[in-house]
Structures are given as C-alpha cells and as structure tokens.
N, C-alpha and C positions, 0 to 999 in steps of 0.2 A: 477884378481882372487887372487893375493897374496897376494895384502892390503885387500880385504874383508876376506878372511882366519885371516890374522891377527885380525882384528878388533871382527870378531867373538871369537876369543882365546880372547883377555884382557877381550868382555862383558862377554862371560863364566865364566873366572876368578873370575871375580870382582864381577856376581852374583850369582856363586855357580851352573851355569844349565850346566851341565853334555854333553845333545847333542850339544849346542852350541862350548862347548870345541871341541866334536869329529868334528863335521862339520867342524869346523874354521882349525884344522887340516887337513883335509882332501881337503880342496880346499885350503890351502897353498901348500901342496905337488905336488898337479895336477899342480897349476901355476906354481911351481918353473921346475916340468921336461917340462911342455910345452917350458919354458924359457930357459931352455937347449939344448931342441931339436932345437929350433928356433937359436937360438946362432951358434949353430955347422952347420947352414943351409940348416938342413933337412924342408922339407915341412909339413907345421902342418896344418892340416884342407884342406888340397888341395891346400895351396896356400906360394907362396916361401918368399914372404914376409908379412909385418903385413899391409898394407896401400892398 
C-alpha cells in the first residue's frame, strides 16, 4: 500500500492530476500506520501476523 501511494504521488507529480496526488497521499499514510500498528504487534485485520 506504501509503494502504490508512492507511486501514485510522482505519476500525479509528474502529470499535473491533482486527485492522484490526493489518493497516492492518502494510501501512503493508511500503509505507513497499518506498518506501525503491525510493528508494535497489535493485530491488524484480525490477524497477529502478516503470513
């Protein structure tokens, strides 16, 4: 979810489209707290680890 965030922000960048900025924003931040939460070893989606 954080590379496709990403990837969304440089194509927005690069072509000027406004909600792909917001979007690519907006699913870098969800991946990075999911990434957090998962790190500190809270259960994310119901389940304690990723596999």
């Amino acid at each position: 979810m954080i590379v496709l965030g990403v990837i969304l922000l440089v194509i927005g960048f690069l072509t000027g489209i406004g909600i792909l900025w917001t979007i690519g924003i907006i699913l870098a931040v969800i991946g990075l707290i999911l990434w957090v939460l998962g790190a500190m070893g809270h259960a994310v989606a119901g389940r304690k680890h990723y596999w």
